[in-house]
C-alpha positions as CSV (number, residue, x, y, z in Angstrom):
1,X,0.0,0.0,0.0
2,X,1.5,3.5,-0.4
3,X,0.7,6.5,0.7
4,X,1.4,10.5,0.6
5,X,1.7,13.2,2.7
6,X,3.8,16.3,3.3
7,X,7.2,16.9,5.2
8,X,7.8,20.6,4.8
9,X,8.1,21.2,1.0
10,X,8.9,17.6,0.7
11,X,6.6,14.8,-0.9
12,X,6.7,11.2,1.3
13,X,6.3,8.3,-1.1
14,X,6.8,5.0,0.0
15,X,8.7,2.7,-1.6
16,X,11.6,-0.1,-0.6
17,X,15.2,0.1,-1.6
18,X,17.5,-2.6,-1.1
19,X,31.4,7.1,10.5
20,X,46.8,17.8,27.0
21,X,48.0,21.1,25.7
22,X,51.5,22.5,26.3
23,X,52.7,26.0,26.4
24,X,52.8,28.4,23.5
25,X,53.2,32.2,22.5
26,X,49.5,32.4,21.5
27,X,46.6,31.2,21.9
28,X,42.8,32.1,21.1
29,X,39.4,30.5,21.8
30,X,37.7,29.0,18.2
31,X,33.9,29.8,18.3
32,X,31.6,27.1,17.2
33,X,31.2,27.7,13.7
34,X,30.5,25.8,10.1
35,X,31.8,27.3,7.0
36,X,28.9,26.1,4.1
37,X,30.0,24.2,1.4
38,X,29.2,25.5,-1.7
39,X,26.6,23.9,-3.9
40,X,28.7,24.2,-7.3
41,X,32.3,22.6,-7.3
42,X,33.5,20.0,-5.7
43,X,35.7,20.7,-2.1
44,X,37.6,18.0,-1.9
45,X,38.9,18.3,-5.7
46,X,39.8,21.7,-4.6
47,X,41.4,20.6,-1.7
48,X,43.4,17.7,-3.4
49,X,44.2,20.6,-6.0
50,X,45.6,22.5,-3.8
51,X,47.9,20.9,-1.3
52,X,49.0,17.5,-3.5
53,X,52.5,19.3,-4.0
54,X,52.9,20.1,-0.4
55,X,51.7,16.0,0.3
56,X,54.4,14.8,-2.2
57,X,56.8,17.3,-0.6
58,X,56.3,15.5,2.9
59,X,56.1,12.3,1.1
60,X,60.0,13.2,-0.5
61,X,60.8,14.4,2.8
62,X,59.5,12.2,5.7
63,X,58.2,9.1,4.2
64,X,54.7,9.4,4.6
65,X,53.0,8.6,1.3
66,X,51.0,11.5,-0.3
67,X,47.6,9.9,-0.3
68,X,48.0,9.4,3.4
69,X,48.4,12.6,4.1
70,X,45.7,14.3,1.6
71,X,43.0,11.7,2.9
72,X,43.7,12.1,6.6
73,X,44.0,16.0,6.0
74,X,40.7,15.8,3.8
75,X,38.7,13.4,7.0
76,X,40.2,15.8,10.0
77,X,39.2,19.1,8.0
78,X,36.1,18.6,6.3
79,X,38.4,19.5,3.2
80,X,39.7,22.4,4.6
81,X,36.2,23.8,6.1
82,X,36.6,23.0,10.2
83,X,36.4,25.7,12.5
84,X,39.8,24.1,13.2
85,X,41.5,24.7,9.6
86,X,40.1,27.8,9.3
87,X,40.5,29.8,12.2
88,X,43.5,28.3,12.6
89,X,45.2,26.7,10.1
90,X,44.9,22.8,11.7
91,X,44.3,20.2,9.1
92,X,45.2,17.1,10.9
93,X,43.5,17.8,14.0
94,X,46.8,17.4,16.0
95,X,46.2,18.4,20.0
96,X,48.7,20.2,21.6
97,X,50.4,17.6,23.7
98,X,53.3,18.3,26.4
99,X,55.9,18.6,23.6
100,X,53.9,21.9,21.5
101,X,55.6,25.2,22.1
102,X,54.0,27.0,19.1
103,X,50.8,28.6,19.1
104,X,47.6,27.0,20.8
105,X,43.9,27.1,20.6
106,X,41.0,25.5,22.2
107,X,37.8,24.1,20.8
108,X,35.1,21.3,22.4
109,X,36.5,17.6,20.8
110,X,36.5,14.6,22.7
111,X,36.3,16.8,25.9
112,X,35.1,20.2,26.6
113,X,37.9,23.4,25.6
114,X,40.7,21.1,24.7
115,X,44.2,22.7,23.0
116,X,44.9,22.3,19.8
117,X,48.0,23.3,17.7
118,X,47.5,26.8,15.8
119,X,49.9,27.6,12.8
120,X,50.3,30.5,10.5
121,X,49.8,28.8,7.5
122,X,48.0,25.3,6.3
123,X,51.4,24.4,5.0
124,X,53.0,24.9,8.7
125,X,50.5,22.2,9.2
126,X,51.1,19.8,7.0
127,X,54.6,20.1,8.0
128,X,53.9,19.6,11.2
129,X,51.9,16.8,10.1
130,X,54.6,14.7,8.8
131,X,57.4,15.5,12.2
132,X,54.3,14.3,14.4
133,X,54.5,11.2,12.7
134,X,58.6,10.5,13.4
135,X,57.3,9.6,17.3
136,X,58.1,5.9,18.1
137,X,54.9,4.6,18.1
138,X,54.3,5.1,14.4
139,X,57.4,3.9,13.3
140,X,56.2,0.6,12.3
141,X,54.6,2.1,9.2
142,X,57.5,3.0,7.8
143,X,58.5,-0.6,7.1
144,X,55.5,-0.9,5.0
145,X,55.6,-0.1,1.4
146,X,55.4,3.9,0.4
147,X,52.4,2.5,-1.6
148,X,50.7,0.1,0.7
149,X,47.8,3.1,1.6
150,X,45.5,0.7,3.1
151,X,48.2,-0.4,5.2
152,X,49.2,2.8,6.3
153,X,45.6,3.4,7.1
154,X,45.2,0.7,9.2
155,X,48.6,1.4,10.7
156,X,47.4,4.9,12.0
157,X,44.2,3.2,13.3
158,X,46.2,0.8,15.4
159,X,48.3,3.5,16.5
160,X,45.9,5.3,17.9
161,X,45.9,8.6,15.7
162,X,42.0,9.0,15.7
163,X,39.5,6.8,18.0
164,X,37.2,6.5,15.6
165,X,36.2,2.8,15.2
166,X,36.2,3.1,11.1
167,X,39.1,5.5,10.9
168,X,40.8,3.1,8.6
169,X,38.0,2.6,6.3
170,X,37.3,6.5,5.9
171,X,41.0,7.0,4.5
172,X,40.9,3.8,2.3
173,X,37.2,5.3,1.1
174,X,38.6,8.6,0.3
175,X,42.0,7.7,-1.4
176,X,40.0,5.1,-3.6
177,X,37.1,7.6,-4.3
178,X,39.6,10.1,-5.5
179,X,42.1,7.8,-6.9
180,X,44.6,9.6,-4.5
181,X,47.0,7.1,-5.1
182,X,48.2,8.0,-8.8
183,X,50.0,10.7,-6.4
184,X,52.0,8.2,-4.4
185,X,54.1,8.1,-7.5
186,X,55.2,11.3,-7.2
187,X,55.4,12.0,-11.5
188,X,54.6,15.9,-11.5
189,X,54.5,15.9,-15.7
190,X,51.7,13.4,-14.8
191,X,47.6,14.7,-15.3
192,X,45.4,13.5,-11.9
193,X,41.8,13.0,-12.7
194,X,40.6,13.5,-8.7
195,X,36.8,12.9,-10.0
196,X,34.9,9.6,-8.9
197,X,34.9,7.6,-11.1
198,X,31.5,5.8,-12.5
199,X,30.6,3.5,-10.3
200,X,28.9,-0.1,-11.8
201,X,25.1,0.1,-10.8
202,X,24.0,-2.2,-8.7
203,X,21.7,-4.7,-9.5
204,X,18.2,-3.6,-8.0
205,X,14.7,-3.9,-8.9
206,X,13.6,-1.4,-10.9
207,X,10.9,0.7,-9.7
208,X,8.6,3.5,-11.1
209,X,9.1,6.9,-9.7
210,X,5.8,9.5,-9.5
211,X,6.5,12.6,-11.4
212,X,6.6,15.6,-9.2
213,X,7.8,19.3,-9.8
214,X,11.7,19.9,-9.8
215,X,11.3,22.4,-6.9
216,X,10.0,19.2,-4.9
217,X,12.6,17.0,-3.0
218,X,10.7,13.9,-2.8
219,X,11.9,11.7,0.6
220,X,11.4,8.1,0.6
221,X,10.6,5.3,3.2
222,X,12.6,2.2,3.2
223,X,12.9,-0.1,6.5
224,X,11.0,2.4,8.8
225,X,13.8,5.1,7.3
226,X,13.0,8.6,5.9
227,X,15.8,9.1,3.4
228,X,16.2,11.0,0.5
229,X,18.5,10.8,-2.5
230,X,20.9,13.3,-3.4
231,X,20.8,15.5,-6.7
232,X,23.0,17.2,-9.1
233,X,25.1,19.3,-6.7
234,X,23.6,18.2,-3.3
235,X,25.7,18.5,-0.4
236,X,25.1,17.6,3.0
237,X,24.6,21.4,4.1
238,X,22.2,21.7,1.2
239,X,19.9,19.2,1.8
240,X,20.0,20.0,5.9
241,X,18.8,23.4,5.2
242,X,16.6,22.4,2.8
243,X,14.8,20.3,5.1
244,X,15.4,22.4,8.5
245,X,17.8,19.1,9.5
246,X,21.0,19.3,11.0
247,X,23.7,19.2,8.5
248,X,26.1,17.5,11.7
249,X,23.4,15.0,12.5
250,X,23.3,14.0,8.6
251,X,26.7,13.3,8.6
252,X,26.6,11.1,11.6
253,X,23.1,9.1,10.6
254,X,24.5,8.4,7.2
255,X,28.7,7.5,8.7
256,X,30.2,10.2,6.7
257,X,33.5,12.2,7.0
258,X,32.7,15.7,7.6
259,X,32.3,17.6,4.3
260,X,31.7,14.4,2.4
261,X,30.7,15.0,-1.3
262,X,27.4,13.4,-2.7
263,X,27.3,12.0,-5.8
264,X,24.3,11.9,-7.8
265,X,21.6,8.9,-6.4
266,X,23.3,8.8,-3.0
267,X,20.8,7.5,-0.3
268,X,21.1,10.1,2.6
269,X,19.1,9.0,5.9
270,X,17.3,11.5,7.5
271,X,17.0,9.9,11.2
272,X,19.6,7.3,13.0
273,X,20.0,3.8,11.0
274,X,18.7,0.6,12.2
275,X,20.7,-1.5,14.5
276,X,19.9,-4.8,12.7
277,X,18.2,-5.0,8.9
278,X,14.8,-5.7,9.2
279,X,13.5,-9.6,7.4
280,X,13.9,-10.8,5.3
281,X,17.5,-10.0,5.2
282,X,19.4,-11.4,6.7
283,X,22.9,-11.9,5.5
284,X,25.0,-9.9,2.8
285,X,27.3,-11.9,0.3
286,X,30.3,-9.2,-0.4
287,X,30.3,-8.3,-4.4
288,X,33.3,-6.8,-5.8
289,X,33.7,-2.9,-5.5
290,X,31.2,-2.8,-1.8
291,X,32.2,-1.1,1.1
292,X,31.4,-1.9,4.2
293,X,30.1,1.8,4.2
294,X,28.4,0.8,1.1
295,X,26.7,-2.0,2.5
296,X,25.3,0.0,5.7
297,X,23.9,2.2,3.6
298,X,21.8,-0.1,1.5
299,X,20.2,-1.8,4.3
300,X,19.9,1.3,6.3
301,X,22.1,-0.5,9.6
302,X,24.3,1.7,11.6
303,X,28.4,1.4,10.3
304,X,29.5,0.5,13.9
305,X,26.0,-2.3,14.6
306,X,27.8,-3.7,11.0
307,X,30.8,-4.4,12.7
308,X,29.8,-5.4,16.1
309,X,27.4,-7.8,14.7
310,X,30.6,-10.0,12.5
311,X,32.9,-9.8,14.9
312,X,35.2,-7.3,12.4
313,X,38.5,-6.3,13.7
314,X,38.8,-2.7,12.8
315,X,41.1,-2.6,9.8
316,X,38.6,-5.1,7.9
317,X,38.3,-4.7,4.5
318,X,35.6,-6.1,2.4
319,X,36.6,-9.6,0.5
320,X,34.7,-10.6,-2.6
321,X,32.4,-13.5,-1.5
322,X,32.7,-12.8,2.4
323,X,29.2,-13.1,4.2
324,X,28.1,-10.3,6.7
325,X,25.2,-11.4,9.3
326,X,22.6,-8.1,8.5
327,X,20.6,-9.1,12.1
């Protein structure tokens, strides 16, 4: 049976579709603050555009391979747009730690007014970036191969630079997405296409979709789940202002970095996932190209309930034919 009613501007139509401070000579306070993305453009090709000669700089100088670098500085800064990298120039999200005697600021993370490192410039960051990662306890990575990225990510995870449970996965997403590591190789007469590429579509059932006017975001039901699906230059921030949501609480129903681009036909929840899949499914068989980001996202099951429910350590990556338990 469907049915039809209004959510704001939006039509409902039901149908089912198969993420210690030290001392310094300044410091400030950052205000609570989100710079918008813009609807036209991309921000993480800009991003990538911008710094990929200062990552294969650090990559020359301290062994850290470029893709490494531009995914974890494109995850920590929302591509450059966190209060943090903005107000003051912090890509990597590095705190201040006993050892910092440069310039400090504090902003609400894992605690309330922590200390952060403050620099100049974004490239006093990145810099900065690449000494942090001499301390001891990364130095296993540097016995991996300069072009083992999924390594590296996992390797950071373990560490213990972020405590985020798919930290790992959000760097392998990103360098994939963006085909980050063509830079690794470091050829500078060579062109970098940092588009997605074309996905291969997945194999669902085809259904009908009402007409409606192009001013009309139409939102969807599948599982119990309001969700929408993002068009032609959606972001996050345009679609949670759209909709009166919050553009923070998108990011967390739906697992994504901060800043994350859409892509045309993404499924963006509007409310907090499911906890288990709802019958009849009730396993997933891993096809080639899934994610186990991907995979959340098509049954509508929160990214951490995915893990907790196989048992995955948290460097998994998905392996073609692997079966997930869905409930």
């Amino acid at each position: 049976m469907t049915r039809q009613f209004l959510l704001g501007s939006a039509i409902v139509v039901l149908m089912l579709l198969s993420s210690s401070c030290g001392t310094s000579s300044r410091s400030t306070t950052i205000q609570s603050q989100r710079v918008p993305v813009a609807r036209s453009g991309n921000p993480y090709n800009r991003y990538v555009e911008r710094y990929a000669n200062i990552a294969l700089a650090n990559q020359r100088e301290y062994g850290i391979p470029a893709s490494i670098t531009l995914a974890q500085g494109l995850l920590e800064s929302g591509a450059g747009l966190s209060t943090l990298a903005t107000q003051a120039n912090n890509h990597f999200g590095i705190k201040c730690h006993r050892s910092w005697r440069g310039n400090r600021t504090f902003h609400n993370d894992d605690r309330p007014n922590e200390c952060f490192r403050s620099y100049d410039r974004a490239e006093d960051s990145f810099r900065d970036h690449g000494q942090f990662l001499q301390q001891p306890r990364y130095q296993g990575l540097f016995r991996l191969d300069d072009k083992d990225y999924k390594g590296w990510a996992r390797g950071l995870q373990k560490a213990g630079y972020a405590t985020d449970r798919g930290y790992a996965n959000k760097l392998i997403k990103i360098i994939e997405d963006y085909r980050l590591y063509l830079i690794d190789a470091g050829n500078p007469g060579r062109h970098y296409t940092y588009d997605k590429p074309t996905p291969q579509p997945a194999k669902k059932k085809t259904i009908t979709q009402p007409t409606t006017p192009d001013n009309i975001r139409q939102v969807y039901i599948s599982s119990g789940l309001h969700y929408v699906l993002a068009g032609e230059g959606d972001s996050l921030s345009s679609i949670a202002k759209e909709l009166g949501l919050s553009e923070r609480r998108l990011t967390k129903y739906n697992d994504l970095p901060e800043g994350y681009p859409l892509e045309k036909g993404d499924v963006i929840y509007l409310e907090r996932k499911l906890q288990r899949a709802i019958p009849p499914h009730f396993e997933h068989v891993i096809q080639v190209g899934e994610s186990i980001h991907s995979i959340a996202q098509t049954y509508g099951i929160q990214l951490s309930s995915l893990y907790e429910l196989n048992n995955l350590p948290l460097d998994y990556s998905p392996v073609e034919g692997d079966i997930l338990r869905l409930r």
